[in-house]
N, C-alpha and C positions, 0 to 999 in steps of 0.2 A: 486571536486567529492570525496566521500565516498572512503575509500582504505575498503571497505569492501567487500563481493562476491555481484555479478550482476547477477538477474537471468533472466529467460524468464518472459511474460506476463503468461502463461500457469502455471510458478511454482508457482510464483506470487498467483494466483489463487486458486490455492491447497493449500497452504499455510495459508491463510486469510479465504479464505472462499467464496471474493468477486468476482464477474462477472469480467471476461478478457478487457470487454470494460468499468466497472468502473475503472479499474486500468490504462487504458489507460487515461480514464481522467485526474486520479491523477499527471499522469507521464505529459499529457500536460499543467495543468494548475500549475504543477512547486511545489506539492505537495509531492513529493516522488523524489528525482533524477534520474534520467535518462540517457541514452546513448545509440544510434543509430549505429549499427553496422550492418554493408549494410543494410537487411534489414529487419534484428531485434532490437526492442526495447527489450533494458534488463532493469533491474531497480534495485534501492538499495536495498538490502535485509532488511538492518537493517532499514530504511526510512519507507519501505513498512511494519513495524511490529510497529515501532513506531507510525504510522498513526492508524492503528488498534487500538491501546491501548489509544491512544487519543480520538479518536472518542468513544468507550468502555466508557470512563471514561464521558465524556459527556452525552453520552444515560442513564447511569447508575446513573449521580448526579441528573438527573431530575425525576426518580423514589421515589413513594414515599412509605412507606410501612399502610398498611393497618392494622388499631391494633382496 
């Protein structure tokens, strides 16, 4: 696990931009780290920004510009 801050699904959200139940995706399909506290999922800060900027960079190689 990440010794970085863990936050909620909700910060998560605020943070990115993304819907609450995409990031729980991310979190299940092992995309972002994770951690189950009773019965909060928290997740990596730094994972869940790293994803963002991945996916950013994808969307964005396949743009083409128009001249």
């Amino acid at each position: 696990m990440h010794k970085d801050k863990m936050i909620t699904i909700k910060e998560g959200a605020k943070l990115t931009g993304y819907s609450e139940e995409h990031i729980r995706r991310l979190a299940r399909a092992g995309q972002v780290q994770s951690q189950k506290i009773g019965a909060s999922l928290l997740i990596s800060r730094t994972d869940l920004q790293e994803h963002k900027t991945r996916s950013f960079s994808r969307w964005a190689g396949g743009l083409k510009l128009q001249t």
